[in-house]
C-alpha positions as CSV (number, residue, x, y, z in Angstrom):
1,X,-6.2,-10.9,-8.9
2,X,-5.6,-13.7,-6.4
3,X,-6.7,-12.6,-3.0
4,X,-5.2,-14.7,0.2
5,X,-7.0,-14.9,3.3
6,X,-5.0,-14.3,6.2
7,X,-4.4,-17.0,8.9
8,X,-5.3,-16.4,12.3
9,X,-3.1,-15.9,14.9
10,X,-3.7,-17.8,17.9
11,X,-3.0,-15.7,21.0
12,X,-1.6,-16.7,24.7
13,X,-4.8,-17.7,25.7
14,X,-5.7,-19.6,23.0
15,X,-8.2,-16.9,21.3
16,X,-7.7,-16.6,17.9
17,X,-6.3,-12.8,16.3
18,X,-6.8,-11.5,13.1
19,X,-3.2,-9.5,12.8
20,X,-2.9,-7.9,9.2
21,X,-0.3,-5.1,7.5
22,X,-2.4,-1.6,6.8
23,X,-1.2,-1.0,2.9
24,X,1.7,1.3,2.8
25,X,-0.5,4.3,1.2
26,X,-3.1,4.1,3.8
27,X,-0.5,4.3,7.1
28,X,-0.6,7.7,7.5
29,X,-4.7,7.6,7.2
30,X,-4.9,4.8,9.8
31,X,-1.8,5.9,12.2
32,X,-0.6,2.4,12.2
33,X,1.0,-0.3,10.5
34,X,-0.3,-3.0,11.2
35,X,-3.7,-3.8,13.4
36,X,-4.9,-6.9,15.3
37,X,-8.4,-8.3,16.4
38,X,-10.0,-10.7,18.7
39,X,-11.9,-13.0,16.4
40,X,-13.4,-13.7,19.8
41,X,-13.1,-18.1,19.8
42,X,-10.8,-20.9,20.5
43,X,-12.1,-22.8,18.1
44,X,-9.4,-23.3,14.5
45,X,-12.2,-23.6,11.7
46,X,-14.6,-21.1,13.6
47,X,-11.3,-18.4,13.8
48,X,-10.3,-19.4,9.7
49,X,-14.0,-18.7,8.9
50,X,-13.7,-15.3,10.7
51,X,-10.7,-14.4,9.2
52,X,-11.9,-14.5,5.4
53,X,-14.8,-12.4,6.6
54,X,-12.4,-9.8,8.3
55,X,-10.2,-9.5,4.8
56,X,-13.6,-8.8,2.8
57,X,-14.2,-6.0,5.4
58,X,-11.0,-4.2,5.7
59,X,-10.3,-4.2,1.7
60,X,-13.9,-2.5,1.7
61,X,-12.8,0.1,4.4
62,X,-9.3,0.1,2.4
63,X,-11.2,1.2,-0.5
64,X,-12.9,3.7,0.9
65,X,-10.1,5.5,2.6
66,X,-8.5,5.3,-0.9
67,X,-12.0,6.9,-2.8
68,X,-12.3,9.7,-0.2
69,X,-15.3,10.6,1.5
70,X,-18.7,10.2,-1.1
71,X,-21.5,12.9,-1.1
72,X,-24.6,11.4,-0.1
73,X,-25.6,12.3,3.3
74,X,-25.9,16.0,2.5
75,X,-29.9,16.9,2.5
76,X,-30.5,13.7,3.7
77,X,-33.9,13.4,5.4
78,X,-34.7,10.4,7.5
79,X,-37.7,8.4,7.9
80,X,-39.2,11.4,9.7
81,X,-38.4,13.9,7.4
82,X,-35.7,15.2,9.4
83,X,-32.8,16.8,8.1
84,X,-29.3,15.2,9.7
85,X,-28.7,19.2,11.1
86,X,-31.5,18.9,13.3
87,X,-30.8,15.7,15.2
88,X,-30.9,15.8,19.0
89,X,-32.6,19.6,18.4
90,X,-36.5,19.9,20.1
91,X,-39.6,21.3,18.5
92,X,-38.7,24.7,20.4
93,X,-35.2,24.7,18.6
Protein backbone atom coordinates (compact mmCIF):
# COMPACT_ATOMS: atom_id res chain seq x y z
CA UNK A 1 0.00 0.00 0.00
CA UNK A 2 1.28 3.45 -1.00
CA UNK A 3 0.68 5.84 1.89
CA UNK A 4 0.73 9.78 1.02
CA UNK A 5 1.69 12.24 3.48
CA UNK A 6 -0.59 15.02 3.72
CA UNK A 7 0.49 18.62 2.88
CA UNK A 8 0.25 21.28 5.34
CA UNK A 9 -2.04 23.88 5.18
CA UNK A 10 -0.65 27.15 5.84
CA UNK A 11 -3.20 29.25 7.90
CA UNK A 12 -3.95 33.22 7.97
CA UNK A 13 -1.15 33.85 10.02
CA UNK A 14 1.18 31.97 8.45
CA UNK A 15 1.21 28.79 10.99
CA UNK A 16 1.15 25.81 9.34
CA UNK A 17 -2.29 23.19 9.81
CA UNK A 18 -2.38 19.69 9.56
CA UNK A 19 -6.20 19.41 8.00
CA UNK A 20 -7.05 15.70 7.18
CA UNK A 21 -10.59 13.62 6.30
CA UNK A 22 -11.57 11.11 9.38
CA UNK A 23 -12.22 7.73 7.24
CA UNK A 24 -15.86 7.33 6.49
CA UNK A 25 -16.22 4.28 9.04
CA UNK A 26 -14.72 6.02 11.80
CA UNK A 27 -17.14 9.50 11.62
CA UNK A 28 -19.55 8.49 13.80
CA UNK A 29 -16.68 7.29 16.42
CA UNK A 30 -14.85 10.70 16.14
CA UNK A 31 -18.14 13.09 15.58
CA UNK A 32 -16.47 14.75 12.75
CA UNK A 33 -15.36 14.67 9.42
CA UNK A 34 -12.64 16.09 9.08
CA UNK A 35 -10.08 17.58 11.85
CA UNK A 36 -7.35 20.26 11.80
CA UNK A 37 -4.08 20.99 13.93
CA UNK A 38 -1.64 23.62 14.66
CA UNK A 39 1.68 22.06 13.59
CA UNK A 40 2.69 25.06 15.73
CA UNK A 41 5.62 26.79 13.06
CA UNK A 42 5.96 29.13 10.17
CA UNK A 43 8.55 27.39 8.96
CA UNK A 44 7.63 24.99 5.24
CA UNK A 45 10.15 22.02 5.82
CA UNK A 46 9.67 22.17 9.69
CA UNK A 47 5.47 22.05 9.01
CA UNK A 48 6.11 19.02 5.98
CA UNK A 49 8.35 17.17 8.63
CA UNK A 50 5.39 17.49 11.07
CA UNK A 51 2.95 16.45 8.89
CA UNK A 52 4.35 12.89 8.02
CA UNK A 53 4.62 12.48 11.79
CA UNK A 54 0.88 13.43 12.36
CA UNK A 55 -0.27 10.75 9.45
CA UNK A 56 1.78 7.92 11.39
CA UNK A 57 -0.15 8.98 14.46
CA UNK A 58 -3.67 9.29 13.46
CA UNK A 59 -3.61 5.83 11.24
CA UNK A 60 -2.32 4.37 14.71
CA UNK A 61 -5.35 6.00 16.58
CA UNK A 62 -7.43 5.03 13.27
CA UNK A 63 -6.52 1.58 14.00
CA UNK A 64 -7.37 1.40 17.25
CA UNK A 65 -10.79 2.80 17.02
CA UNK A 66 -11.18 0.13 14.27
CA UNK A 67 -9.71 -2.97 16.85
CA UNK A 68 -11.87 -1.77 19.78
CA UNK A 69 -10.74 -1.37 23.16
CA UNK A 70 -7.75 -4.24 24.10
CA UNK A 71 -7.81 -5.98 27.63
CA UNK A 72 -4.74 -5.12 29.42
CA UNK A 73 -5.22 -2.67 32.06
CA UNK A 74 -7.54 -4.92 34.04
CA UNK A 75 -5.48 -6.16 37.34
CA UNK A 76 -2.96 -3.99 36.38
CA UNK A 77 -0.67 -3.10 39.43
CA UNK A 78 1.70 -0.23 39.14
CA UNK A 79 5.10 0.21 40.23
CA UNK A 80 3.78 0.32 43.78
CA UNK A 81 1.71 -2.61 43.69
CA UNK A 82 -1.33 -0.64 43.41
CA UNK A 83 -4.32 -1.78 41.72
CA UNK A 84 -5.78 1.01 39.06
CA UNK A 85 -9.25 0.83 41.49
CA UNK A 86 -7.44 2.31 44.23
CA UNK A 87 -5.89 5.39 42.79
CA UNK A 88 -6.50 8.66 44.51
CA UNK A 89 -7.91 6.27 47.59
CA UNK A 90 -5.76 6.75 51.28
CA UNK A 91 -4.42 4.11 53.45
CA UNK A 92 -7.76 4.68 55.68
CA UNK A 93 -9.89 3.82 52.39
Amino acid sequence: MVHLITDPTKGPKGVYYYVNRVPKDLIAKIGKERYSISLRTKDPSEAKRLCGEMDVQKDREFRALREGPQPGLQGYRGPCGAGLSSFGRTADG
